[in-house]
N, CA, C and O atoms as CSV, one atom per row, in Angstrom:
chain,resi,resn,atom,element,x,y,z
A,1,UNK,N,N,-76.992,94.333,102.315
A,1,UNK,CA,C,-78.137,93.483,102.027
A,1,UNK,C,C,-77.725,92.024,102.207
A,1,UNK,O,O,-76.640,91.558,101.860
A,2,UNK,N,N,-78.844,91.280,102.863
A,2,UNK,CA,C,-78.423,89.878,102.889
A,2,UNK,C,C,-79.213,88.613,102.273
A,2,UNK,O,O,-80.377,88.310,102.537
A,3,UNK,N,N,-78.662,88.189,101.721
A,3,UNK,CA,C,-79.700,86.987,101.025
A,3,UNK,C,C,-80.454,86.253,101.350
A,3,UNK,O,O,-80.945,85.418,100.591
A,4,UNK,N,N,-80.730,86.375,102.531
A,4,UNK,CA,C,-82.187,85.668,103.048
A,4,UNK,C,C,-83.673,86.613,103.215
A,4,UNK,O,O,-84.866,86.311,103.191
A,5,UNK,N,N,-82.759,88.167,103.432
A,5,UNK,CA,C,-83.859,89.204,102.981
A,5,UNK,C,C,-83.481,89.401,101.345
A,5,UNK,O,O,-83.960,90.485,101.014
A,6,UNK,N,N,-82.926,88.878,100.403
A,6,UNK,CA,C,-83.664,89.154,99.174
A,6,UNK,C,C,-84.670,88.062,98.748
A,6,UNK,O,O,-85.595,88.250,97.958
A,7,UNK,N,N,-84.313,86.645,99.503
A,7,UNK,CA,C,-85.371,85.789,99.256
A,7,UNK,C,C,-86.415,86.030,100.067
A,7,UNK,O,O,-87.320,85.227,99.837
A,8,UNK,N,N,-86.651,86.733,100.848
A,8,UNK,CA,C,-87.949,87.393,101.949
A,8,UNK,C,C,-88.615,88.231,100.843
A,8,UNK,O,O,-89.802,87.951,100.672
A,9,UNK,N,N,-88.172,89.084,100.147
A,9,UNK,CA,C,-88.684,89.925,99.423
A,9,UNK,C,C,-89.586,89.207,98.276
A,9,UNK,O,O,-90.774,89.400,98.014
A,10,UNK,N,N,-88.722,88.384,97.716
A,10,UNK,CA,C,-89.285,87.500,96.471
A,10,UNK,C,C,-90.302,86.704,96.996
A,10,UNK,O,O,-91.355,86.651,96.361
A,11,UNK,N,N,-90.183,86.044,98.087
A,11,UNK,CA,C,-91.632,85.166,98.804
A,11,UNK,C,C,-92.922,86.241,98.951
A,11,UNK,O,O,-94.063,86.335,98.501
A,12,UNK,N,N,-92.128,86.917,99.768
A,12,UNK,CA,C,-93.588,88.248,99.792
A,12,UNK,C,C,-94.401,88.666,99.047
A,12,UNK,O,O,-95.632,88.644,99.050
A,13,UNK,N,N,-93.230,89.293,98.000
A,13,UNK,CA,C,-93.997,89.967,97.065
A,13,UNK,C,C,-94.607,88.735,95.538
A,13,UNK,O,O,-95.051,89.148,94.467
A,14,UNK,N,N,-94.451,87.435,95.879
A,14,UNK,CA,C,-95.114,86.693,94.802
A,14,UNK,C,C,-96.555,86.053,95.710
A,14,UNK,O,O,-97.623,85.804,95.149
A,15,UNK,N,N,-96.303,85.862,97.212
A,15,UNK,CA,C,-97.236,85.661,97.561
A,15,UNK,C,C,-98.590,86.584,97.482
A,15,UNK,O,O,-99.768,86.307,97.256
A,16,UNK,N,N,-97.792,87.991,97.812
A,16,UNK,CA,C,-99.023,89.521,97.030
A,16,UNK,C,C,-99.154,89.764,96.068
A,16,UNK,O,O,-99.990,90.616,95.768
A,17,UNK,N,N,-98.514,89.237,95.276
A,17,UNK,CA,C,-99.202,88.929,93.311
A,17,UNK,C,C,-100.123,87.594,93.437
A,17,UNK,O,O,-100.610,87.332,92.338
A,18,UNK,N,N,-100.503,86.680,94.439
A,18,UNK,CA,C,-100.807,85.956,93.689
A,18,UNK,C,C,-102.365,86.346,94.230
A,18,UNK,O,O,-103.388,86.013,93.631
A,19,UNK,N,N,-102.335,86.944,95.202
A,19,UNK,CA,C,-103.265,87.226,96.139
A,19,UNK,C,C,-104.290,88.465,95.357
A,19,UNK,O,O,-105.500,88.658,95.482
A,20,UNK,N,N,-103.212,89.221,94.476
A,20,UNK,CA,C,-104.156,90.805,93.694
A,20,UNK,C,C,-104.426,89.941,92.627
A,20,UNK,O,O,-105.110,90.543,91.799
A,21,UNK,N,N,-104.172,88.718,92.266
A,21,UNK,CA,C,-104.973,88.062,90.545
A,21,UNK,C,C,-106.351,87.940,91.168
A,21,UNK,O,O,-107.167,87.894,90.247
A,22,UNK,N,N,-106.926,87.872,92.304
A,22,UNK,CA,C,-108.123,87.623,93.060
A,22,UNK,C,C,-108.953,88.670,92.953
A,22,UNK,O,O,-110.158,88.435,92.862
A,23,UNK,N,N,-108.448,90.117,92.941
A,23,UNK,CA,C,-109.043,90.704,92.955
A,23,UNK,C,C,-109.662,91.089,91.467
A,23,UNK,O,O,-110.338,92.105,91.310
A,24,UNK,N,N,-109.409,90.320,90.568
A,24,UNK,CA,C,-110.334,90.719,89.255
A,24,UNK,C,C,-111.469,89.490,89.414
A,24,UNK,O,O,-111.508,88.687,88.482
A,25,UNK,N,N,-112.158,89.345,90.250
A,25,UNK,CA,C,-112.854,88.576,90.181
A,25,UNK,C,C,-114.188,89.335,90.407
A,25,UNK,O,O,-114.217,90.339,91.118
A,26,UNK,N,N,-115.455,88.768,89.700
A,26,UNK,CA,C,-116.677,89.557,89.866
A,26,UNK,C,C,-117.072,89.783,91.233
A,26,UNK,O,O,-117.057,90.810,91.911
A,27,UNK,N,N,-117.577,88.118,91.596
A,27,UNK,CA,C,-118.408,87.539,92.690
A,27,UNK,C,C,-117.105,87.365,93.772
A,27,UNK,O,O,-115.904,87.514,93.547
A,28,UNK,N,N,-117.570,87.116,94.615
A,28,UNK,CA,C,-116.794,86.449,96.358
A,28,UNK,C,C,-116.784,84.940,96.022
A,28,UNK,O,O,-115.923,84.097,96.273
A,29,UNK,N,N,-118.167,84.807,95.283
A,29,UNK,CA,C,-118.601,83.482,94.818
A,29,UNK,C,C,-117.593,82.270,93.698
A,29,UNK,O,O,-117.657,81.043,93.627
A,30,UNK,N,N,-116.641,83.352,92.884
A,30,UNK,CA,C,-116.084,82.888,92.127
A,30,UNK,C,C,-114.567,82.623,92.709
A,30,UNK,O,O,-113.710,82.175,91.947
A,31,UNK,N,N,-114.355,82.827,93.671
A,31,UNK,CA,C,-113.055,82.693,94.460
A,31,UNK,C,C,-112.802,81.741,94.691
A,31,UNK,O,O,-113.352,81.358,95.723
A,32,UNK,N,N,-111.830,80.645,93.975
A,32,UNK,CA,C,-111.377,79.446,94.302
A,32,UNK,C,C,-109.661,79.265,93.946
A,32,UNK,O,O,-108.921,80.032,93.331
A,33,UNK,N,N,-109.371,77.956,94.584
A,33,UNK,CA,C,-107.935,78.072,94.203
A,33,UNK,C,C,-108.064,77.292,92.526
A,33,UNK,O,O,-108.808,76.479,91.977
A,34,UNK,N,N,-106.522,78.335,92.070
A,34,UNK,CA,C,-106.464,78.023,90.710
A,34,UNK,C,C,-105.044,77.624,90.570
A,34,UNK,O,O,-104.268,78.346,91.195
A,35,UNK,N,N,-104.478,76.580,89.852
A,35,UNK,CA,C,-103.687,75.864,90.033
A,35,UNK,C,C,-102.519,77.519,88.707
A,35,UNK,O,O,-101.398,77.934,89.000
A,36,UNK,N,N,-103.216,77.907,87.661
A,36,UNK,CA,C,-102.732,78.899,86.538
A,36,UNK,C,C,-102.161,80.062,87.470
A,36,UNK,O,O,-101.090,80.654,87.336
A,37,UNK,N,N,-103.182,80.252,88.489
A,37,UNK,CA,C,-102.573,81.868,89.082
A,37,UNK,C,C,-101.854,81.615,90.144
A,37,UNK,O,O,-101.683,82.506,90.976
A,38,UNK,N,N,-101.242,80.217,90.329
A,38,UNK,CA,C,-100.114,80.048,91.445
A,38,UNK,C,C,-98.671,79.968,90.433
A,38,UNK,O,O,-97.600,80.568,90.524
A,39,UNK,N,N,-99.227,78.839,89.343
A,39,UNK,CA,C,-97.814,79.228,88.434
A,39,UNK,C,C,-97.720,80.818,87.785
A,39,UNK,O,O,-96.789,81.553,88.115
A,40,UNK,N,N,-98.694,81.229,86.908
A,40,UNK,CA,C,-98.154,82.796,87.211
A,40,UNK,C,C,-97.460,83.372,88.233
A,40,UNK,O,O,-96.273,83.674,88.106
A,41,UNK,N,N,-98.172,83.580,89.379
A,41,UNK,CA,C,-97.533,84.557,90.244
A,41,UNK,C,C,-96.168,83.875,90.337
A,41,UNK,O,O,-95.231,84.480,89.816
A,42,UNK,N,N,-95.872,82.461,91.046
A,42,UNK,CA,C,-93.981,81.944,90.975
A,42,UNK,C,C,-93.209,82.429,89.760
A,42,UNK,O,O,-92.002,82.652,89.668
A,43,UNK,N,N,-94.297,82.561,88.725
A,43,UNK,CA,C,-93.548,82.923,86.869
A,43,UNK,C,C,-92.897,84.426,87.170
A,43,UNK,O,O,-91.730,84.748,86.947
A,44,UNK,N,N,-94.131,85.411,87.831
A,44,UNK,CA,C,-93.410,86.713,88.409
A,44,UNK,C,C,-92.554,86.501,89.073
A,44,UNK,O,O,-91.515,86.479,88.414
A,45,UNK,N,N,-92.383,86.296,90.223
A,45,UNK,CA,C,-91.950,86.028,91.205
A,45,UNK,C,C,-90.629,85.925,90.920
A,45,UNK,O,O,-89.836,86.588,91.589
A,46,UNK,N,N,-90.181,85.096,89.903
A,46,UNK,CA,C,-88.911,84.122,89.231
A,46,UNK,C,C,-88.488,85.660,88.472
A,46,UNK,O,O,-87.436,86.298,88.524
A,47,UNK,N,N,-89.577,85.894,87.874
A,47,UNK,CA,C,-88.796,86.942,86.449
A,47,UNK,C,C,-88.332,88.558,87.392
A,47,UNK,O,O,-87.373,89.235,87.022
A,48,UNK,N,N,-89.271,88.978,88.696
A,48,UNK,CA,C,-88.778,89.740,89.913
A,48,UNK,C,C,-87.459,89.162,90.089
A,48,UNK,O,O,-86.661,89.833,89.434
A,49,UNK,N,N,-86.879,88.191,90.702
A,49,UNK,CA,C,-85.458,88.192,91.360
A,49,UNK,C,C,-85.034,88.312,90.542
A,49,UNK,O,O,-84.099,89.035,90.887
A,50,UNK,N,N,-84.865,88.081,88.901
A,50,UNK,CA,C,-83.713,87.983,87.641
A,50,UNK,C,C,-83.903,89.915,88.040
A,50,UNK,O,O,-83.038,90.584,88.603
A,51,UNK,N,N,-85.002,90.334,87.645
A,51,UNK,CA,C,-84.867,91.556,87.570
A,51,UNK,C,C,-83.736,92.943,88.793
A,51,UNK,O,O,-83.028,93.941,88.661
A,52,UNK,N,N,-84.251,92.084,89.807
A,52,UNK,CA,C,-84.012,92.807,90.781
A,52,UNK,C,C,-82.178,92.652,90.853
A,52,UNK,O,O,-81.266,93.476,90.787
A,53,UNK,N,N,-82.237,91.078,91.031
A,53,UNK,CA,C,-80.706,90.553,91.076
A,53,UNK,C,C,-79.744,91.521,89.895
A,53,UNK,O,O,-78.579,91.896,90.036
A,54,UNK,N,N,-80.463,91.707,88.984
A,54,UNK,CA,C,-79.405,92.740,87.969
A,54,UNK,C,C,-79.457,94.007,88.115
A,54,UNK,O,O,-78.632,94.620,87.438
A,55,UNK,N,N,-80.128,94.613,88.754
A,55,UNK,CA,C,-80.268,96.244,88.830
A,55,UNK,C,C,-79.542,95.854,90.545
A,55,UNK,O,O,-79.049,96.851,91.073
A,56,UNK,N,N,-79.478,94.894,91.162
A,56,UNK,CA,C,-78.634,95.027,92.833
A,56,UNK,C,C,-77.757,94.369,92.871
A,56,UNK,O,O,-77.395,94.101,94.017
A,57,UNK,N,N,-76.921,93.738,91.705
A,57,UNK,CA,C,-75.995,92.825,91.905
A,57,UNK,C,C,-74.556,93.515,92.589
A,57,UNK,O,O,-73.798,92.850,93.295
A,58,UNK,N,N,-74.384,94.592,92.337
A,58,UNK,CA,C,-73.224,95.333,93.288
A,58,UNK,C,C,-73.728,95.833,94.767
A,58,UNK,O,O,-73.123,96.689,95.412
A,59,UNK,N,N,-74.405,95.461,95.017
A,59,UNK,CA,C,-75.201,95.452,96.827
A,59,UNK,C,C,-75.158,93.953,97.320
A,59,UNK,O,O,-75.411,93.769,98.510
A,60,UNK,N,N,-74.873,92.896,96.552
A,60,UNK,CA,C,-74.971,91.316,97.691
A,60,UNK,C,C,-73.322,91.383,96.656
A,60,UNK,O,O,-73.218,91.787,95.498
A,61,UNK,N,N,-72.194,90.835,97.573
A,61,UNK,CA,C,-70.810,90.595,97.617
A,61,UNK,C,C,-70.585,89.234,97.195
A,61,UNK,O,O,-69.391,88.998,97.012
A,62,UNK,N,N,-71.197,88.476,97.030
A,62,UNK,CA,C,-70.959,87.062,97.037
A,62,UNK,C,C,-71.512,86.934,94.956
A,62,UNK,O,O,-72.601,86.868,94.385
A,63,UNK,N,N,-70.463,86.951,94.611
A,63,UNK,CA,C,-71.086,87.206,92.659
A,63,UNK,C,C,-71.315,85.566,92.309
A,63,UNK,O,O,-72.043,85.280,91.358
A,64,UNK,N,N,-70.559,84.307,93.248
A,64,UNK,CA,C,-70.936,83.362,93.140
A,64,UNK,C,C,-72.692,82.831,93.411
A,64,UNK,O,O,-73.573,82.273,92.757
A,65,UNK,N,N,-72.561,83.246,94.413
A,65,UNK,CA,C,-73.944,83.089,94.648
A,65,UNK,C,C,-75.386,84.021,93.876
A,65,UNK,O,O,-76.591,83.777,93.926
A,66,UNK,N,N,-74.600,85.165,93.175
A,66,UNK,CA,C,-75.427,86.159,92.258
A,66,UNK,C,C,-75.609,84.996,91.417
A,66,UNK,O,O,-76.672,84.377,91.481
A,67,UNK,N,N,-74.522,84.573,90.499
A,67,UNK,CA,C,-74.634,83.646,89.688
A,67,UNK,C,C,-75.557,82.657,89.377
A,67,UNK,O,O,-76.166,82.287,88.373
A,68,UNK,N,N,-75.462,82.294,90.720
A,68,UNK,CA,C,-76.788,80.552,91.257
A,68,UNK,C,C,-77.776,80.988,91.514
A,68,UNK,O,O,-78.637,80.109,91.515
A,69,UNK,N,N,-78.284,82.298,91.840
A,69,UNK,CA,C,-79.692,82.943,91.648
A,69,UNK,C,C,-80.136,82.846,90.569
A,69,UNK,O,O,-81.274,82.435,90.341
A,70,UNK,N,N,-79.090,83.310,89.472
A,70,UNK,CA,C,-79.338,83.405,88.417
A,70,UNK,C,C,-79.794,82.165,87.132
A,70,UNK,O,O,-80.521,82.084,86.142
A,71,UNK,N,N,-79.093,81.558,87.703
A,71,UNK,CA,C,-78.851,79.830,87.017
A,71,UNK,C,C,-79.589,79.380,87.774
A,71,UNK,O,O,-79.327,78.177,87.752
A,72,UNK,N,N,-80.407,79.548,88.492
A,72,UNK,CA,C,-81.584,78.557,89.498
A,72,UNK,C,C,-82.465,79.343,88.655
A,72,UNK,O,O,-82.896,78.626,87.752
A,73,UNK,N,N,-83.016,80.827,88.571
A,73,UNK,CA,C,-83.950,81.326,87.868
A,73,UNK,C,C,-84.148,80.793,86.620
A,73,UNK,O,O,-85.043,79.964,86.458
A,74,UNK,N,N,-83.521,81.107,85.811
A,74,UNK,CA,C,-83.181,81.168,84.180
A,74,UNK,C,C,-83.176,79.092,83.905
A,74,UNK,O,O,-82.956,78.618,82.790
């Protein structure tokens, strides 16, 4: 695994969280940008890599750089 596809993963998949908060919406009509469901989804997004980074930290070799994922998240 390489660390530009685990940060591919984390962009992706916060950009498709931020995109399904849309879908609880009644109307088409009520669809606007919301400044709350962009910091949510980055809030996932952030609390995804802590998650992921600890259940894959023996799959990326570099524990320095595990570290600074970690300390950039947290």
């Amino acid at each position: 695994m390489s660390y530009p596809r685990f940060a591919a993963m984390i962009a992706v998949s916060t950009v498709v969280m931020f995109w399904l908060m849309y879908l609880n919406t009644y109307a088409f009509d009520h669809v606007f940008y919301s400044q709350t469901r962009t910091w949510m989804a980055v809030l996932m997004g952030a609390v995804m890599a802590v998650i992921m980074m600890s259940f894959m930290w023996g799959m990326y070799p570099n524990k320095k750089v595990n570290a600074a994922i970690l300390r950039a998240v947290l």
